[in-house]
N, C-alpha and C positions, 0 to 999 in steps of 0.2 A: 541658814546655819551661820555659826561666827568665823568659822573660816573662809567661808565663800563672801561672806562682807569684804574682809578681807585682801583675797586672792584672788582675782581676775581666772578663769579658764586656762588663758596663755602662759598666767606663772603658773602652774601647776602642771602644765606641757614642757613649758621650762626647766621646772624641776625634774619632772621625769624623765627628759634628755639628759641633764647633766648625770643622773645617777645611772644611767642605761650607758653612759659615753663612761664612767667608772668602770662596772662593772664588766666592759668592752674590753677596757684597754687592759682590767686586771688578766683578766679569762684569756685572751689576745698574748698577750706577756709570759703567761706561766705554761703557758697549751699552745703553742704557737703552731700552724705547718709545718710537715714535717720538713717540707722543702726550702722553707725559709725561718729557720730559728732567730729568736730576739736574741739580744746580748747576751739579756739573763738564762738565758737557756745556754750559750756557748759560754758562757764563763761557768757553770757552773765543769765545765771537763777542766778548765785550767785549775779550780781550787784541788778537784780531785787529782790532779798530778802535781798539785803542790805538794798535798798530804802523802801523796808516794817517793817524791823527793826528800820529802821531811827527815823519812825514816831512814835513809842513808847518810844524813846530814851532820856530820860532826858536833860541828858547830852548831846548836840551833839557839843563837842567841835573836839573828835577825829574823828567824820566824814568832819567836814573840814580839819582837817590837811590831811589828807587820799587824798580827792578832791584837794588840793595843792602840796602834792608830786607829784598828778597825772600831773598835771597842769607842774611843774617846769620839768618834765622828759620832754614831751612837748616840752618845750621850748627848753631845753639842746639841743634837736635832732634837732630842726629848726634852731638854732645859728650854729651847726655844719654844716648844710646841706647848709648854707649861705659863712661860710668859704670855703666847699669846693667847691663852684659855681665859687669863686672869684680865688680859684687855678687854677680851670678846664681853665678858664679863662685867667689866666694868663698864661697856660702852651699853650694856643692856639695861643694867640697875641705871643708867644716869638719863632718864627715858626723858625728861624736861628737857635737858641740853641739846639730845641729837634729834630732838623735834623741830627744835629751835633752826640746825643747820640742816636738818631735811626742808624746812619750811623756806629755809636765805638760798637756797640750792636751784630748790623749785624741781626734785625728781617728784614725775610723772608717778602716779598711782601709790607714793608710799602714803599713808595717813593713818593715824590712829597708833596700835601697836604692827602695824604691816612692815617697818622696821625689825623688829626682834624675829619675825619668825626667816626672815634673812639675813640674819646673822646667826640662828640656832643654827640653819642649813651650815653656815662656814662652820660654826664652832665643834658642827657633829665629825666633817673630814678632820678638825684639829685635833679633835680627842681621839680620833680611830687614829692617827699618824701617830701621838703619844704614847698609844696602847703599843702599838707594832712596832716603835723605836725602844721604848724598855723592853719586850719581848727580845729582841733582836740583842740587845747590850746583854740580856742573862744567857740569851742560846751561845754567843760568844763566849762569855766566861765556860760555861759548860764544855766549847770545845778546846780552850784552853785548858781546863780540869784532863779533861780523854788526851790532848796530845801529850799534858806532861808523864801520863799514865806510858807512853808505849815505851815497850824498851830499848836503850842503848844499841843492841846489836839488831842489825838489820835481817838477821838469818834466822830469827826467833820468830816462833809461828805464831806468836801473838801479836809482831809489831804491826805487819798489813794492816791486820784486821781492823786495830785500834786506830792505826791512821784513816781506814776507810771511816770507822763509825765518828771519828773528829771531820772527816770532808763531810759527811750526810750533816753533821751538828752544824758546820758552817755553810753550807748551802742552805739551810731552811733559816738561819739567820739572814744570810742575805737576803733568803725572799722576802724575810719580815720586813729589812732596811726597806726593799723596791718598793714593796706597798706601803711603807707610810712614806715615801717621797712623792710617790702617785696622789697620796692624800693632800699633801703639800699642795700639788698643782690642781688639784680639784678646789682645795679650799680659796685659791688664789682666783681660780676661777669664779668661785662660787659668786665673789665679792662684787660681780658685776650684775647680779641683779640689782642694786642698789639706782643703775642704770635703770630698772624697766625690764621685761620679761628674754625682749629682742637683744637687752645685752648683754642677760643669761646666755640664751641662745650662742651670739657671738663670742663670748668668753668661752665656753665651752665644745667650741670649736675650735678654739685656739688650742686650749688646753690637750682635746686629743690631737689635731695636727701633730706640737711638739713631743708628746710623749709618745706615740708611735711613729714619728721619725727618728728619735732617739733610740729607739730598738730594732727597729730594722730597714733605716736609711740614714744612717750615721756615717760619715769617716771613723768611727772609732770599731762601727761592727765591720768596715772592710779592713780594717790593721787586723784587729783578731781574726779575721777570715784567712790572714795570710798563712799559719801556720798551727792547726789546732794540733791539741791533746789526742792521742788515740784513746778512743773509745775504752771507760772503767770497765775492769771485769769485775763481777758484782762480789762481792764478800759475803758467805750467810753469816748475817747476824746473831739471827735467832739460837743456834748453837755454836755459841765461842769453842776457842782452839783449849784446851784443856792447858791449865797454867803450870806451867815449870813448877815442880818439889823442890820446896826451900830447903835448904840443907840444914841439918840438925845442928845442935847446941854441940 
């Protein structure tokens, strides 16, 4: 067959670690032990007592800049992840050239097009981090639409609610942020097949080491740990609070 010309046994072991070690650290991340929550799981109580905060807030000027910072990082990582599709790209269409410097390099086992289908690998994590970085920039905007939505007074039985259903909008935003940042480091991993099957292998151990010590053996989840959010009480969605009668003309 033309891909087994191609692909050795070992990169195809290779491959199937690094996406077993993705789909680890995503599942790992979002579903954690009950006993030892990742970041993303304990920050998601802090967003929901932002949103409870919110609604007492006079002022809520600095809670939009907040939801704009959040927004333009967002973006920043979808413009990057657009640049670097159009490189991935580019280094693929210019197959004469990077033959030339696979050949001056002298990596072990690339030949022929065995180059391209190791860069499609990176360029599949680059387009899924793009997908879940604009995702993530519209769910924002949406919870910025629902926060500006709650009302002024705090005592109105509409405001919780609307602030809950803007924390649910910006929690599943941020999952989308976590997962294409995870894409990020997979793709960066990716790039070590370039090495040879062994330094798939090794990139992709690297890759999870730092992302799952990022989530649950960080200095940053023992700061958080110091002081959590008590536990949301859940809002039912499904049947809103019935809206205040606008007063007549």
């Amino acid at each position: 067959m033309l891909w087994n010309a191609r692909l050795a046994l070992t990169d195809l072991i290779a491959v199937g670690l690094l996406f077993a070690a993705w789909l680890l650290v995503g599942w790992l991340t979002e579903s954690p032990p009950a006993g030892r929550p990742s970041v993303s799981v304990l920050m998601t109580r802090f967003r929901r007592e932002w949103m409870r905060q919110f609604v007492g807030r006079d002022n809520r000027i600095f809670d939009g800049n907040i939801l704009a910072s959040l927004r333009e990082g967002t973006a920043f990582f979808a413009s990057a992840c657009m640049i670097a599709t159009g490189g991935l790209l580019a280094l693929i269409g210019n197959g004469e050239r990077l033959r030339g410097i696979v050949r001056d390099l002298d990596i072990d086992g690339i030949a022929g097009t065995g180059y391209e289908m190791r860069l499609l690998v990176t360029m599949f994590f680059v387009v899924n981090a793009f997908l879940k970085f604009v995702w993530a920039h519209r769910l924002f905007g949406y919870c910025a639409v629902t926060m500006a939505s709650v009302p002024n007074l705090p005592d109105d039985p509409v405001a919780m609610q609307r602030a809950m259903q803007a924390a649910d909008l910006n929690i599943t935003a941020a999952r989308n942020f976590n997962a294409g940042l995870r894409s990020v480091y997979f793709a960066l991993g990716s790039l070590t097949w370039l090495a040879g099957p062994w330094g798939l292998v090794a990139g992709t151990g690297v890759v999870l080491f730092v992302t799952l010590r990022r989530e649950f053996a960080s200095t940053s989840r023992q700061v958080i740990l110091r002081s959590l959010p008590p536990p949301s009480i859940s809002v039912p969605v499904g049947r809103p609070a019935p809206e205040r009668p606008h007063p007549g003309p």
